[in-house]
N, C-alpha and C positions, 0 to 999 in steps of 0.2 A: 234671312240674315245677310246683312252685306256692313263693310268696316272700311271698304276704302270706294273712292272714285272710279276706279280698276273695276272692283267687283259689282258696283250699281250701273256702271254703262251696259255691263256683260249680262246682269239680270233684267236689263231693257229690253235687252236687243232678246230675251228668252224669253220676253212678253210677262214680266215682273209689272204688278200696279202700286206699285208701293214699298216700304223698307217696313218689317215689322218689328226689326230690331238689328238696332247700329250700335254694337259694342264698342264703346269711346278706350277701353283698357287697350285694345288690338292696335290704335292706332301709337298707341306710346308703346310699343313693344319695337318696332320698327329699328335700323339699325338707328345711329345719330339723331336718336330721341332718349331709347333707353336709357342713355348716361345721365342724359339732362334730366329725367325724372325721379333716376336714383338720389341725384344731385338736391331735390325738392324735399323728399321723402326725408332725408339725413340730414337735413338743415334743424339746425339749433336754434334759427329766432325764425319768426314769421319773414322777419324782412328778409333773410336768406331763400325761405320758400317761395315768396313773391317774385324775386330776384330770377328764379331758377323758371317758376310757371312762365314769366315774362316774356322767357325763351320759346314757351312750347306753346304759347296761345297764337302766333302769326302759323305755324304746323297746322294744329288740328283747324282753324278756322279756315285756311284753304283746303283742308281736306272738306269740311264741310259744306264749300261751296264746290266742291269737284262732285260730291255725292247731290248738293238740289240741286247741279245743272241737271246732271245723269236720268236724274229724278223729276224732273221740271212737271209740275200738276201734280204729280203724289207726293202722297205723305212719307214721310221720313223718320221715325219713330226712333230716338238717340235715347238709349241707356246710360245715365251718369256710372262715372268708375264703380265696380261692383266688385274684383278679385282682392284678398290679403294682399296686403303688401307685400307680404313677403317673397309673395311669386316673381316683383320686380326686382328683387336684392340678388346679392350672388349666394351662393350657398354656404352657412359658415363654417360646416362642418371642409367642405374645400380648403376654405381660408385659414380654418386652424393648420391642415396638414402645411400648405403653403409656408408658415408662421413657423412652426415644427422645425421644415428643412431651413428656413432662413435661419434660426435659431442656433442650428447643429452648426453653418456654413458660419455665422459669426464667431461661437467657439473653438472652432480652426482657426481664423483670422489673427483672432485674440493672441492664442501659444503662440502662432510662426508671428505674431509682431515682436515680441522676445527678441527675435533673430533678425527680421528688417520693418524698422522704425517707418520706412513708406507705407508698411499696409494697416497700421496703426488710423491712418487716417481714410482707408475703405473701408474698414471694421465702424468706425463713427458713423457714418455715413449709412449704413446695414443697418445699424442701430437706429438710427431716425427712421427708417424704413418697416424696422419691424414695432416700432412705438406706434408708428402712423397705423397698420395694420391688425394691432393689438386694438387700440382704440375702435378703430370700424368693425370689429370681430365683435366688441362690447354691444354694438347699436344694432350690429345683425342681428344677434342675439335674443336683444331687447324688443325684436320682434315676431319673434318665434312664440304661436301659441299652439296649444295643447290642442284645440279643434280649430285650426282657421276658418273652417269653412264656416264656424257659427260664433266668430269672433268680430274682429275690426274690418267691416267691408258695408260695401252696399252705401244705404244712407248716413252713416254710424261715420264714414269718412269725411263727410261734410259739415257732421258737428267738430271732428278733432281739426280739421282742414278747410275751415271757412272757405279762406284763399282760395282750395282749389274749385270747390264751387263755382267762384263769383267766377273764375279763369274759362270754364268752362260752358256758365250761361251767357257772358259775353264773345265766346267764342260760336255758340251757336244761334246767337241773336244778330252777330255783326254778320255772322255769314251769309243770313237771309234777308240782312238787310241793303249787305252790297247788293246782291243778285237783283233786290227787288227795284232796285234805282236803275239797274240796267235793262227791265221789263222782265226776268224772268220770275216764272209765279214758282218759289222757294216753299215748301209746306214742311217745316220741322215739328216736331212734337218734343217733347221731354218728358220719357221717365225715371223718378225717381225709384230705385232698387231696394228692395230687403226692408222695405215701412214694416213697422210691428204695431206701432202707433200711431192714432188721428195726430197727435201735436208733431209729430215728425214732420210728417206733408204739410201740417198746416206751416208751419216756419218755415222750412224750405221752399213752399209756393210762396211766400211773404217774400224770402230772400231773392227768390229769381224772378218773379214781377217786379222789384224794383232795379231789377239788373235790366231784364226787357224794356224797361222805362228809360233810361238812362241813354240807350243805345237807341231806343227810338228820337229822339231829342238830338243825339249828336248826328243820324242823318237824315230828319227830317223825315222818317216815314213811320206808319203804322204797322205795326206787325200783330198778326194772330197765331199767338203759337199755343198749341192746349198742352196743360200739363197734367201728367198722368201717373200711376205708380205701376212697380210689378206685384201683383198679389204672390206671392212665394214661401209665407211663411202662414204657420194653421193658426195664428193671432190675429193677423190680417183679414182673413177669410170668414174667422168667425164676428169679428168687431166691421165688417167689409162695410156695414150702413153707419158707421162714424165715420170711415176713414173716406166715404164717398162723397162726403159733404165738402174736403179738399180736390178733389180728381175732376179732371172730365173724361176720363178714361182709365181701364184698368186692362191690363194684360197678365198673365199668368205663367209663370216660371214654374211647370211642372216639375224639371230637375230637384229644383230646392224643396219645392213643395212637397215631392216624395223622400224623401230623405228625409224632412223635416216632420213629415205625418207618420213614418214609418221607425225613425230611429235609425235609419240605414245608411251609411257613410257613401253616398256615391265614390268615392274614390278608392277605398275598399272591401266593398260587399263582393265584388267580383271575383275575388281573390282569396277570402274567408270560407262562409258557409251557402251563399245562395246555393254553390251546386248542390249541396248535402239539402237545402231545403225542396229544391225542384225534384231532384232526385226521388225523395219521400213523400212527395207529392204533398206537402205542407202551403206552398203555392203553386201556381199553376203555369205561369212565366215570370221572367225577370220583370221587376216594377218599372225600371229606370227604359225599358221595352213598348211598354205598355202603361195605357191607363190605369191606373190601381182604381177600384171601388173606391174605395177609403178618399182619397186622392181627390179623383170624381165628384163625390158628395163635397168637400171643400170648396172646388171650383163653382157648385152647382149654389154653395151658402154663400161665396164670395158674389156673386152674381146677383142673386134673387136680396141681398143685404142690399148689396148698392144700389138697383135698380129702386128698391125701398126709399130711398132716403135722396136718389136723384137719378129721376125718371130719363134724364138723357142722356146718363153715363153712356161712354161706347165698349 
């Protein structure tokens, strides 16, 4: 795993032959992005979102020529965005208390303007402050889900956010198309996260070969970039020889896949009952530790499906 230029030099020099997965969310989490992404996220028309990616695609596309130089002859295997969004927002439950005290602080204002008619006019002013805040409290909100982790993420974001897609394959298509005009041999891959379905991959490979086309055309070179999915969900795994008829490759996101074969919330099983199950000897290690069986046999359908169906999956 490597997410910046920093950490792919440093996996070089560690005798690293390759990225097997370059988390694109890591690189927008950064200071002086963050904002700009929040900005994309909260946007009311497409052309706001555009507006806001426009900012962030000259960022990540030099980040992804700092990662092929680092990388130059290996592969580079880039995960499109895959966390809820909500992980980018600030937390609304903060911003209500925020909201709260600004609330209390204008009801003071309000009585002592009775008394001097100057603060009549910072009490106004509090108030456009706390509408403004009420309002973004709403949108926060509006994206708080009950399981995120099996909600709006993964590929599921590039149907609600076109935009961010196209920002994204143009950003790692330009990247390796500079390098490759300066002789450096750039080797990106792209996969696509959290497929459940063959028609997912198939319109998203539709969507980013004609983004890789476009880019090849504006600088005149050929690019071979293969595009691939995370096998992470037991849908995937089991359908693995439809969905491989999109892929040239397939990799496998045991985290999700356990969670998702077992029922088990990686983000709170640790903290419930696994110790009461280990303890009783109901299992024998932690899953999210360990290969699960279960788990296994998935990977083993996901694999033996798509070789099925396209003998040079990798």
């Amino acid at each position: 795993n490597a997410d910046s230029p920093r950490d792919a030099k440093k996996a070089r020099e560690l005798g690293a032959e390759g990225i097997g997965l370059c988390r694109t969310e890591h690189m927008f989490f950064e200071e002086g992005r963050i904002g700009t992404f929040r900005e994309m996220i909260c946007s009311d028309t497409v052309e706001e979102r555009e507006a806001a990616l426009a900012k962030l695609l000259p960022m990540q596309q030099a980040d992804f020529e700092g990662i092929y130089e680092a990388m130059q002859g290996y592969p580079v295997t880039i995960r499109f965005l895959d966390p809820p969004l909500h992980e980018f927002l600030d937390n609304p439950r903060e911003l209500e208390v925020e909201i709260a005290k600004l609330e209390a602080a204008s009801k003071a204002l309000e009585a002592a303007a009775s008394v001097d008619d100057s603060l009549a006019e910072m009490n106004a002013e509090l108030e456009k402050t706390i509408a403004v805040k009420t309002a973004l409290l709403k949108q926060l909100d509006s994206f708080q889900e009950a399981n995120p982790m099996l909600g709006t993420r993964g590929c599921r974001l590039g149907f609600l956010y076109p935009e961010l897609n196209h920002m994204q394959f143009k950003a790692i298509a330009s990247a390796a198309a500079e390098l490759i005009k300066e002789g450096v041999d750039a080797k990106p891959e792209i996969m696509i996260p959290l497929v459940a379905f063959s028609e997912e991959l198939k319109h998203l490979r539709w969507m980013c070969e004609d983004d890789i086309k476009a880019v090849e055309e504006e600088y005149g070179v050929k690019l071979e970039i293969p595009i691939g999915t995370m096998i992470e969900l037991p849908r995937a795994a089991i359908t693995a020889d439809h969905i491989a008829k999109y892929a040239d490759f397939y990799s496998f996101g045991t985290n999700d896949l356990t969670q998702t074969c077992l029922g088990f919330s990686r983000d709170d099983v640790e903290s419930s009952f696994l110790d009461t199950y280990m303890n009783e000897k109901l299992i024998k290690t932690n899953p999210f530790a360990t290969l699960d069986r279960g788990v296994a046999r998935l990977v083993q359908m996901g694999v033996e499906g798509g070789k099925s169906t396209n003998p040079n999956l990798t």
